[in-house]
N, CA, C and O atoms as a CHARMM CRD file, in Angstrom:
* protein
*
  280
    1    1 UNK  N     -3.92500   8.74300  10.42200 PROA 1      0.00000
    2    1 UNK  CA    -3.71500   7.92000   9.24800 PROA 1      0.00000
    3    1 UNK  C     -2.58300   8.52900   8.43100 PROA 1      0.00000
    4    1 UNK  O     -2.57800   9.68400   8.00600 PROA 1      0.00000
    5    2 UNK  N     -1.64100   7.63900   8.26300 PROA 2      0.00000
    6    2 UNK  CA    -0.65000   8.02500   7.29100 PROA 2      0.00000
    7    2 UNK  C     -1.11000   7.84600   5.54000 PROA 2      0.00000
    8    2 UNK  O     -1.74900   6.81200   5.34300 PROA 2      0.00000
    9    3 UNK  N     -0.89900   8.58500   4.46300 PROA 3      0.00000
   10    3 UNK  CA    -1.40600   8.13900   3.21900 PROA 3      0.00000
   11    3 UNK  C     -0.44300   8.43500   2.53000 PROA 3      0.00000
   12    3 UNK  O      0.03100   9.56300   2.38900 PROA 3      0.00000
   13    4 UNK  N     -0.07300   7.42100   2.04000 PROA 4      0.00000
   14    4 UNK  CA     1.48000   7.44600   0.64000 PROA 4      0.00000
   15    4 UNK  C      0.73400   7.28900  -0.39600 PROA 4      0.00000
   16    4 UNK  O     -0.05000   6.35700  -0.57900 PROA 4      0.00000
   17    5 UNK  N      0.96900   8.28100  -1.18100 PROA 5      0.00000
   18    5 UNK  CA     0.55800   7.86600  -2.62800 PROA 5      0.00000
   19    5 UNK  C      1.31600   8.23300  -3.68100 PROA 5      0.00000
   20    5 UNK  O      1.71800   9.37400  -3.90400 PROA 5      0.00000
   21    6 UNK  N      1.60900   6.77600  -4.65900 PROA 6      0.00000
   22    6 UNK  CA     3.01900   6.27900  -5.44700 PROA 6      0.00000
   23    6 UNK  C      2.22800   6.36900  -6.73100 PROA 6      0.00000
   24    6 UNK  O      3.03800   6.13000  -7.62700 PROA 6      0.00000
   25    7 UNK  N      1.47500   6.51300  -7.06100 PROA 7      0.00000
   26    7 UNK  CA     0.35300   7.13400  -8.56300 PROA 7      0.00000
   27    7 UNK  C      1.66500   7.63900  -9.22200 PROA 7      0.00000
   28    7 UNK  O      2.46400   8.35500  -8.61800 PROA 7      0.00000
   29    8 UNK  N      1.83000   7.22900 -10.47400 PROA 8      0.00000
   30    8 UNK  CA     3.11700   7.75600 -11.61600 PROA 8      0.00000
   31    8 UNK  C      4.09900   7.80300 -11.03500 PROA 8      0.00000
   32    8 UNK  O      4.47500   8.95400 -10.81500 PROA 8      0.00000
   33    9 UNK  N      4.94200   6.75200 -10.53200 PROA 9      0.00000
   34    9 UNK  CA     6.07000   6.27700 -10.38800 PROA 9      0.00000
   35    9 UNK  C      6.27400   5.55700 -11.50500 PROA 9      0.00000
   36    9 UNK  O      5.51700   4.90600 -12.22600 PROA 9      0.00000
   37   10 UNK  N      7.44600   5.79000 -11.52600 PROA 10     0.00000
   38   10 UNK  CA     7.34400   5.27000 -13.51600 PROA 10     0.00000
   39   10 UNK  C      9.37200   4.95300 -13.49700 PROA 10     0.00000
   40   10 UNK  O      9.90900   4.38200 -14.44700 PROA 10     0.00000
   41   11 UNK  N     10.26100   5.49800 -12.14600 PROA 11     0.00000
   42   11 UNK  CA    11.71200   5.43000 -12.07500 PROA 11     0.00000
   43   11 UNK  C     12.05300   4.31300 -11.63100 PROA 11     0.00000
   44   11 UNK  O     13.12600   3.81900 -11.97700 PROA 11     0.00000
   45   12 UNK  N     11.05300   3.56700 -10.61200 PROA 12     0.00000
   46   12 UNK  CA    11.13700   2.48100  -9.43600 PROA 12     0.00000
   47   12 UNK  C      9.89100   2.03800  -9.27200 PROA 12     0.00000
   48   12 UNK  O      8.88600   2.50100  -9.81200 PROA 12     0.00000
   49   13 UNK  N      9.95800   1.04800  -8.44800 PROA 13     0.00000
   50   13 UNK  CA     8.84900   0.13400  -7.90100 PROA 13     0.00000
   51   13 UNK  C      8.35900   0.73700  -7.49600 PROA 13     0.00000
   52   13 UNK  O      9.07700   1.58600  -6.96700 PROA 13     0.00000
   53   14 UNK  N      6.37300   1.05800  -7.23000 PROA 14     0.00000
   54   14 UNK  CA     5.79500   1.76200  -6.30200 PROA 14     0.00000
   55   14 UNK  C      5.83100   0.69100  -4.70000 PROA 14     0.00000
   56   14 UNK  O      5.58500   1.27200  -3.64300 PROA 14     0.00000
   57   15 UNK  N      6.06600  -0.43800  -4.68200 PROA 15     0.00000
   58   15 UNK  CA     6.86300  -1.14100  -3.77100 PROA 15     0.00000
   59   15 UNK  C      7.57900  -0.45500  -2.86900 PROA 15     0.00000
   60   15 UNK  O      7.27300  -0.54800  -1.68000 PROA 15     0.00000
   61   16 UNK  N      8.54500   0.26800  -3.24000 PROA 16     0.00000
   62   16 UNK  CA     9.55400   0.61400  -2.21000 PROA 16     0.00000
   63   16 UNK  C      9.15900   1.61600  -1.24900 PROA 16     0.00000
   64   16 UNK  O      9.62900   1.54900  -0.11300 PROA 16     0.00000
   65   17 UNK  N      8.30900   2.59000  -1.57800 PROA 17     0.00000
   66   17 UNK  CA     7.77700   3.86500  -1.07000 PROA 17     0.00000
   67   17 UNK  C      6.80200   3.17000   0.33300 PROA 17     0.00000
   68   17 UNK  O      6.58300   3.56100   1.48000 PROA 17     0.00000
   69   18 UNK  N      6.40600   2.00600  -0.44100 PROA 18     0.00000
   70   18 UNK  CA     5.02300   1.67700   0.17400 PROA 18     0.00000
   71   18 UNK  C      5.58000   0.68800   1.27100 PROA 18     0.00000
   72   18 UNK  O      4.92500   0.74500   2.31100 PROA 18     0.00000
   73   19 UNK  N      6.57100  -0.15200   1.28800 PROA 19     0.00000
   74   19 UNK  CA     7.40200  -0.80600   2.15700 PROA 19     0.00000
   75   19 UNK  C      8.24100   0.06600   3.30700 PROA 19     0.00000
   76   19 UNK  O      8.34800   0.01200   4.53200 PROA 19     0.00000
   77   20 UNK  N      8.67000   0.73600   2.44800 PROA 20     0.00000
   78   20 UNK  CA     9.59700   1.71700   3.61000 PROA 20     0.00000
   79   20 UNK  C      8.12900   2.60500   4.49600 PROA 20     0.00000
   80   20 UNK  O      7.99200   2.38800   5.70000 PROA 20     0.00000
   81   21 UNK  N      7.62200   3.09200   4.12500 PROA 21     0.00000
   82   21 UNK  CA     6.46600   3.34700   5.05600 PROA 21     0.00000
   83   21 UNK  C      5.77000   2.69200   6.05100 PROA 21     0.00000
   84   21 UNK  O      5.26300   3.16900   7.06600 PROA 21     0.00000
   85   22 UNK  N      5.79300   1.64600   5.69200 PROA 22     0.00000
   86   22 UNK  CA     5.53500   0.42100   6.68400 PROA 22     0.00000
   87   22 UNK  C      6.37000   0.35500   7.74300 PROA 22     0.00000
   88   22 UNK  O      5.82500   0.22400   8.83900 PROA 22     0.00000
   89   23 UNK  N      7.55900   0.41200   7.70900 PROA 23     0.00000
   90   23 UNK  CA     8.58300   0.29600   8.67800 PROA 23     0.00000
   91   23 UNK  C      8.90200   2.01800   9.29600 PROA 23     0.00000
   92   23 UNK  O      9.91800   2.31000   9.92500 PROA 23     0.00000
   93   24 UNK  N      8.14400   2.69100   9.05700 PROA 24     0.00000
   94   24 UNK  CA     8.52300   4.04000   9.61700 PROA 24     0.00000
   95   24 UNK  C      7.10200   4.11900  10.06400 PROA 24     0.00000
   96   24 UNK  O      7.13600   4.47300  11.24300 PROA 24     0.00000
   97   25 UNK  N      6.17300   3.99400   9.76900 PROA 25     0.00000
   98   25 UNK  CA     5.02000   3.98700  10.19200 PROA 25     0.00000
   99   25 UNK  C      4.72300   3.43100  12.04200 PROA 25     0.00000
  100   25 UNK  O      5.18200   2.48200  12.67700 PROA 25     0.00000
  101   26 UNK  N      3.87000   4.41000  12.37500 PROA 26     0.00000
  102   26 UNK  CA     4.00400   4.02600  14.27800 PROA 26     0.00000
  103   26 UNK  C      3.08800   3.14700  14.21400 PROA 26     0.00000
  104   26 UNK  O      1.98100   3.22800  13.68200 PROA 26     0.00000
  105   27 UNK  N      3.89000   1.72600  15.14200 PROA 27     0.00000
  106   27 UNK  CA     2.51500   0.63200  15.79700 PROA 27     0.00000
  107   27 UNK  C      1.44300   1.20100  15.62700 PROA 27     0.00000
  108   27 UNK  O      1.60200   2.39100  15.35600 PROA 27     0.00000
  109   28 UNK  N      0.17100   0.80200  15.67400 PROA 28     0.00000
  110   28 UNK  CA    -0.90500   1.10100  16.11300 PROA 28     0.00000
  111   28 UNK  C     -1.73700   2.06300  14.58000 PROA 28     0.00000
  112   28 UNK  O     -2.93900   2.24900  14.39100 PROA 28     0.00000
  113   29 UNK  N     -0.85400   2.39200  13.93700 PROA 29     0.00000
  114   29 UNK  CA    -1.67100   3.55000  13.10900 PROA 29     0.00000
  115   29 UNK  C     -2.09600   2.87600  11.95200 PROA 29     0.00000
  116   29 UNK  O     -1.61100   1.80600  11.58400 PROA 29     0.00000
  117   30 UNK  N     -3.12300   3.56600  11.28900 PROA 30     0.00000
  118   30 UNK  CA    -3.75500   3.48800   9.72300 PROA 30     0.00000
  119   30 UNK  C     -3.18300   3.65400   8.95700 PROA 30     0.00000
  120   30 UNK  O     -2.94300   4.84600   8.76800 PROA 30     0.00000
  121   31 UNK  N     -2.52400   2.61300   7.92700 PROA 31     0.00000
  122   31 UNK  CA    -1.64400   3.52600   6.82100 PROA 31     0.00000
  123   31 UNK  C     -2.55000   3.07700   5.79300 PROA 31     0.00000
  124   31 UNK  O     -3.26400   2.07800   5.70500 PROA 31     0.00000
  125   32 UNK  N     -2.26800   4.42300   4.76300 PROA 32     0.00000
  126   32 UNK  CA    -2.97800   4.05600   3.40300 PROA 32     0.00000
  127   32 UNK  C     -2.16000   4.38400   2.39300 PROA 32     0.00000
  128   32 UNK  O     -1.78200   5.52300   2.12000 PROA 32     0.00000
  129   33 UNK  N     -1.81800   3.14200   1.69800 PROA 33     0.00000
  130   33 UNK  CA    -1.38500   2.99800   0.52500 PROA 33     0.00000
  131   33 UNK  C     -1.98800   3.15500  -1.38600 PROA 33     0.00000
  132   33 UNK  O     -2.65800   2.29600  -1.95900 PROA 33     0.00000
  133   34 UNK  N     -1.44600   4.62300  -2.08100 PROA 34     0.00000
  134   34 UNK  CA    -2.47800   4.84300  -2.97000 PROA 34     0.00000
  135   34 UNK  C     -1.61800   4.26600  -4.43500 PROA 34     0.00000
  136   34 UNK  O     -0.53500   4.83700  -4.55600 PROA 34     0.00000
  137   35 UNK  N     -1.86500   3.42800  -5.34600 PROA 35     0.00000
  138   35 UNK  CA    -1.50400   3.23100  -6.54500 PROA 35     0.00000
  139   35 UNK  C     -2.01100   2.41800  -7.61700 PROA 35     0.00000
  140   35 UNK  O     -2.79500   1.47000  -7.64700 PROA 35     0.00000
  141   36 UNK  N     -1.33600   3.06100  -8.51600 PROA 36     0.00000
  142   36 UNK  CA    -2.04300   2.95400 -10.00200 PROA 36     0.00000
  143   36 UNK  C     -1.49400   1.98800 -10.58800 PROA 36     0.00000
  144   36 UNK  O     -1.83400   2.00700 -11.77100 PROA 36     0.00000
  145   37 UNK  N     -0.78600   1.11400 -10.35000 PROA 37     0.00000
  146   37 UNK  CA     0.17900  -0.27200 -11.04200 PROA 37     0.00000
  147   37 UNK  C     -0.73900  -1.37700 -10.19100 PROA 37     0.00000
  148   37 UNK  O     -0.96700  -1.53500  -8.99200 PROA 37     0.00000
  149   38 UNK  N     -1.16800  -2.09300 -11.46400 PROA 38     0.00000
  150   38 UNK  CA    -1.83500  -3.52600 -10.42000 PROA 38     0.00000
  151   38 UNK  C     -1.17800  -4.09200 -10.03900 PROA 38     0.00000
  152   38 UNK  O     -1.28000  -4.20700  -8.81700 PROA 38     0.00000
  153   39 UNK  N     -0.09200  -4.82600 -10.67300 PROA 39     0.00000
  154   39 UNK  CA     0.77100  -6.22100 -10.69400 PROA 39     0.00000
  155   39 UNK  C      1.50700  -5.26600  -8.97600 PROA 39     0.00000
  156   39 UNK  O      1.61400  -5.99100  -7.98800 PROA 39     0.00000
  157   40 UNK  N      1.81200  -4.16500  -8.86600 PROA 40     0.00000
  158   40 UNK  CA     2.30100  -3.60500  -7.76900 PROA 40     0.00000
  159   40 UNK  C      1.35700  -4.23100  -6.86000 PROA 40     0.00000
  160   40 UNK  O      1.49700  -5.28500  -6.23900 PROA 40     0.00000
  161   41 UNK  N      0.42600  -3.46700  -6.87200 PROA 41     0.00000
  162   41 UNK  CA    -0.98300  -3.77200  -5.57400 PROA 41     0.00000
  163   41 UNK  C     -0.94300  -5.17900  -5.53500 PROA 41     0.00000
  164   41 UNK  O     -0.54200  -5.73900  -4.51500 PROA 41     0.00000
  165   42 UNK  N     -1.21100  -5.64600  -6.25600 PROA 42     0.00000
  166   42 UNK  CA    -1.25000  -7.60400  -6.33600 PROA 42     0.00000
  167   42 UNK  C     -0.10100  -7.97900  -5.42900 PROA 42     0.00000
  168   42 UNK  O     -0.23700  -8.81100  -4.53100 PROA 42     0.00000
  169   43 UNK  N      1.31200  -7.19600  -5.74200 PROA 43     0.00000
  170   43 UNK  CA     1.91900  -8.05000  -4.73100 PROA 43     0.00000
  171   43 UNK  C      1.86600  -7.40700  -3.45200 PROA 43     0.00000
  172   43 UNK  O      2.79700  -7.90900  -2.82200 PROA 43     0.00000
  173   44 UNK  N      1.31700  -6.61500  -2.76400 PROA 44     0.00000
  174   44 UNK  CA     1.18800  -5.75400  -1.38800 PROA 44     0.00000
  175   44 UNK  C      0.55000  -6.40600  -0.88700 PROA 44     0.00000
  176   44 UNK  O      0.86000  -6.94900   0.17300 PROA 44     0.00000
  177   45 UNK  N     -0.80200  -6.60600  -1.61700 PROA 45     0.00000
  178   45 UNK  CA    -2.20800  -7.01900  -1.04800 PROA 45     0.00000
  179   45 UNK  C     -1.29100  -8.94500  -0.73800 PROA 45     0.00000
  180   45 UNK  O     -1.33600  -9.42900   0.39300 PROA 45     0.00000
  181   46 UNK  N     -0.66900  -9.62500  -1.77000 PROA 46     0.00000
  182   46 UNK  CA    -0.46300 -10.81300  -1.13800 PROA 46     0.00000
  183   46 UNK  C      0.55000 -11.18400  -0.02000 PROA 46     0.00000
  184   46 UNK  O      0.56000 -12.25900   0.58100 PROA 46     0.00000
  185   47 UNK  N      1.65700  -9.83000   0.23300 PROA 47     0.00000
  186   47 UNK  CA     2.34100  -9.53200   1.38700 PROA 47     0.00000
  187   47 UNK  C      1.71100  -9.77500   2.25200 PROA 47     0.00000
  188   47 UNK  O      1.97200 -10.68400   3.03900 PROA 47     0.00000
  189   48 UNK  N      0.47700  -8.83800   2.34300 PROA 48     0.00000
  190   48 UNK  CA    -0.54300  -8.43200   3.44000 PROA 48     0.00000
  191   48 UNK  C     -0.73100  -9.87200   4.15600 PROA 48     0.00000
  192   48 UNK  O     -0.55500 -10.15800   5.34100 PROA 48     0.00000
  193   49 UNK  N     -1.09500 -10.59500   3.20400 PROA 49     0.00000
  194   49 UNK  CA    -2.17500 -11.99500   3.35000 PROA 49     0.00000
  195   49 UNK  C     -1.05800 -12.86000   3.60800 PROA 49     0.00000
  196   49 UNK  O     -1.53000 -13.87800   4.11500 PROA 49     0.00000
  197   50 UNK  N      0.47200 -12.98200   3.48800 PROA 50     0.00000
  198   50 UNK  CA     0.89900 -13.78300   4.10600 PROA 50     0.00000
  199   50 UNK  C      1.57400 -13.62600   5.30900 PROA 50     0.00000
  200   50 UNK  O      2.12000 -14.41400   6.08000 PROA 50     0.00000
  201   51 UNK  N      1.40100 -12.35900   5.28900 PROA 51     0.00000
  202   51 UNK  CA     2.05100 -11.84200   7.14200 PROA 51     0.00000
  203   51 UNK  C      0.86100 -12.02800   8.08700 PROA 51     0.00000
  204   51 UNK  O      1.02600 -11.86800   9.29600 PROA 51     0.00000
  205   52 UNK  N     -0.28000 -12.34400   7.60300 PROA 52     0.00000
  206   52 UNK  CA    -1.94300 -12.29300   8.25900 PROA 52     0.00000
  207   52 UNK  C     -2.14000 -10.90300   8.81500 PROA 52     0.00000
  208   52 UNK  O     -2.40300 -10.77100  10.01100 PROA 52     0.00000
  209   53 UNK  N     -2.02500  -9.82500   7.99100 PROA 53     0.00000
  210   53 UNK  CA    -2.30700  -8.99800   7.99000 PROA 53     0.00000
  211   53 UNK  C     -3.64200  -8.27400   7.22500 PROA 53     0.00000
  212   53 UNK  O     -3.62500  -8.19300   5.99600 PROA 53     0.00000
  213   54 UNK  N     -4.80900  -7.74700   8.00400 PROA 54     0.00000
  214   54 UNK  CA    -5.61700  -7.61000   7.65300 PROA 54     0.00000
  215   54 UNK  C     -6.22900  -6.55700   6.90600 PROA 54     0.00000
  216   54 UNK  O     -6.46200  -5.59100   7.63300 PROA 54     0.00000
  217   55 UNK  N     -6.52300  -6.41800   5.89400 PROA 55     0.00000
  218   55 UNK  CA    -6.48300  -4.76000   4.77100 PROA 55     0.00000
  219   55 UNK  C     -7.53900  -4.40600   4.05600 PROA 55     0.00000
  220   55 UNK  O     -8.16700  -5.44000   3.82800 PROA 55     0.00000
  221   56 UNK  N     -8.12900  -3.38700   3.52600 PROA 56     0.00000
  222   56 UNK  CA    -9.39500  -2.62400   3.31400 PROA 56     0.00000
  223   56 UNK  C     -9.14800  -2.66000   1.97200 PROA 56     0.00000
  224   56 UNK  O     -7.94000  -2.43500   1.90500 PROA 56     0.00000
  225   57 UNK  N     -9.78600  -2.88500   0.26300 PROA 57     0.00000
  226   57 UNK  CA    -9.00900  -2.62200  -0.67300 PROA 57     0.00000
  227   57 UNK  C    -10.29100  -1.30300  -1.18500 PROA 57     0.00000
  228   57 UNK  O    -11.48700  -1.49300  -0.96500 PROA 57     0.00000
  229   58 UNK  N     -9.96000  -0.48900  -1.61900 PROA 58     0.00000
  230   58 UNK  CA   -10.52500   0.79200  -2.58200 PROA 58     0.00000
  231   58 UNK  C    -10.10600   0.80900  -3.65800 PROA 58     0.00000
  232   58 UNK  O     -8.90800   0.76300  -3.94100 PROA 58     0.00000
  233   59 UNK  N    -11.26300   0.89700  -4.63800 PROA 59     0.00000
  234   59 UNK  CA   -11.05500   0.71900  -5.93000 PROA 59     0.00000
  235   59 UNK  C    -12.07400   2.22400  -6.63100 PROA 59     0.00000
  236   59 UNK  O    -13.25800   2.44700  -6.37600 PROA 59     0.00000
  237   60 UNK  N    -11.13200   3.08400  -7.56000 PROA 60     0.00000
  238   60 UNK  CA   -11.66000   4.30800  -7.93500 PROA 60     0.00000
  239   60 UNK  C    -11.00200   4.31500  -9.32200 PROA 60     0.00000
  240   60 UNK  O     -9.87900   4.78700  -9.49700 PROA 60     0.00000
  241   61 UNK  N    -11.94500   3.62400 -10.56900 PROA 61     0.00000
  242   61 UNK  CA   -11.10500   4.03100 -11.80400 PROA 61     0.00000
  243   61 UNK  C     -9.52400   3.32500 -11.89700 PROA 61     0.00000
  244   61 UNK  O     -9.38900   2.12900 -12.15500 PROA 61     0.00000
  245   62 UNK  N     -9.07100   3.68200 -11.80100 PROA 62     0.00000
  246   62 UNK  CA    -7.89900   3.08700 -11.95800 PROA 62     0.00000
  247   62 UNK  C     -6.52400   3.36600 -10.82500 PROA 62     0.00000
  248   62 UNK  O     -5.31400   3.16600 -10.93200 PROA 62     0.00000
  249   63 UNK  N     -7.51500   3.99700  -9.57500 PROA 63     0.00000
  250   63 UNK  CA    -6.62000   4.02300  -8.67900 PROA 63     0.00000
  251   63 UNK  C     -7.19400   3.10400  -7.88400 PROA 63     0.00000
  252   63 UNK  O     -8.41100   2.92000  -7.85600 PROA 63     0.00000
  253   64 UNK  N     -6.19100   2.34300  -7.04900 PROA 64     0.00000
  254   64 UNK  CA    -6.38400   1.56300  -5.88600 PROA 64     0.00000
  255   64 UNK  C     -5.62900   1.72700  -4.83100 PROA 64     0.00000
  256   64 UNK  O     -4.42400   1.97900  -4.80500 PROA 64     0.00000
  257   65 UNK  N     -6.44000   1.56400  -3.86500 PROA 65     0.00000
  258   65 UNK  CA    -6.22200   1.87600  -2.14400 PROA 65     0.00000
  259   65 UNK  C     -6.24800   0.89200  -1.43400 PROA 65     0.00000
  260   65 UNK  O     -7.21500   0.17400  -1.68700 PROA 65     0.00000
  261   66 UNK  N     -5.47200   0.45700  -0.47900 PROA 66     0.00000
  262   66 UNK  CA    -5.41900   0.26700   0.49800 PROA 66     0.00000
  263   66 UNK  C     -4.74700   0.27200   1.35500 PROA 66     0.00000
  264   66 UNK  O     -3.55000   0.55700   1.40400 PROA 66     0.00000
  265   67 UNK  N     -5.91800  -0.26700   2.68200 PROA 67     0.00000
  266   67 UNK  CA    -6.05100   0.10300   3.91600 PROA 67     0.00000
  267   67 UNK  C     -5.57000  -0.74800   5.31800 PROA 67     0.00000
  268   67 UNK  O     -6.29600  -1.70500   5.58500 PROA 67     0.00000
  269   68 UNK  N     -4.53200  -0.52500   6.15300 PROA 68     0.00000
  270   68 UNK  CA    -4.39600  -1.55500   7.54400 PROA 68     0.00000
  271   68 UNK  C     -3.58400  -0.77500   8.31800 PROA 68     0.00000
  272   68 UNK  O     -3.02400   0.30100   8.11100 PROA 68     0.00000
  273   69 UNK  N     -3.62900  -1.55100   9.28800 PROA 69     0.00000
  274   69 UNK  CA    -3.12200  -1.09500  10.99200 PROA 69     0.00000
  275   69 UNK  C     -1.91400  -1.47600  10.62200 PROA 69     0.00000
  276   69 UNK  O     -1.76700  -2.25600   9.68100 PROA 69     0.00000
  277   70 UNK  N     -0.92900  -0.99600  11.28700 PROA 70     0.00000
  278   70 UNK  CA     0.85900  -1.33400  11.47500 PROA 70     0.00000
  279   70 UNK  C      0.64000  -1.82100  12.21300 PROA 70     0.00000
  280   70 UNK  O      1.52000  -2.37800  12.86900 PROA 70     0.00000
């Protein structure tokens, strides 16, 4: 499992970290994406859902996770 976590990015989008990981990330693996910006997560999680990509969401306080296969 790969795990990026963009928690206090505050220069740039936590977007970009979490995109470019995606594309470096090997077929087949677990990546987990960790951050603290909703409106961020909101748009990942609806990425997810229009590529039909299927994802785990974790919710801890005010961090959120999630979870899918490359």
């Amino acid at each position: 499992m790969t795990t990026i976590n963009t928690c206090g990015l505050l220069d740039y989008s936590p977007l970009i970290p979490a995109i470019k990981a995606m594309y470096s990330t090997p077929k087949g693996e677990v990546l987990e994406i960790i951050m603290d910006n909703a409106a961020a997560f909101h748009d990942l999680k609806t990425y997810l859902a229009e590529q039909k990509v299927g994802f785990r969401e974790i919710y801890q306080g005010e961090q959120m996770t999630i979870q899918f296969s490359v």
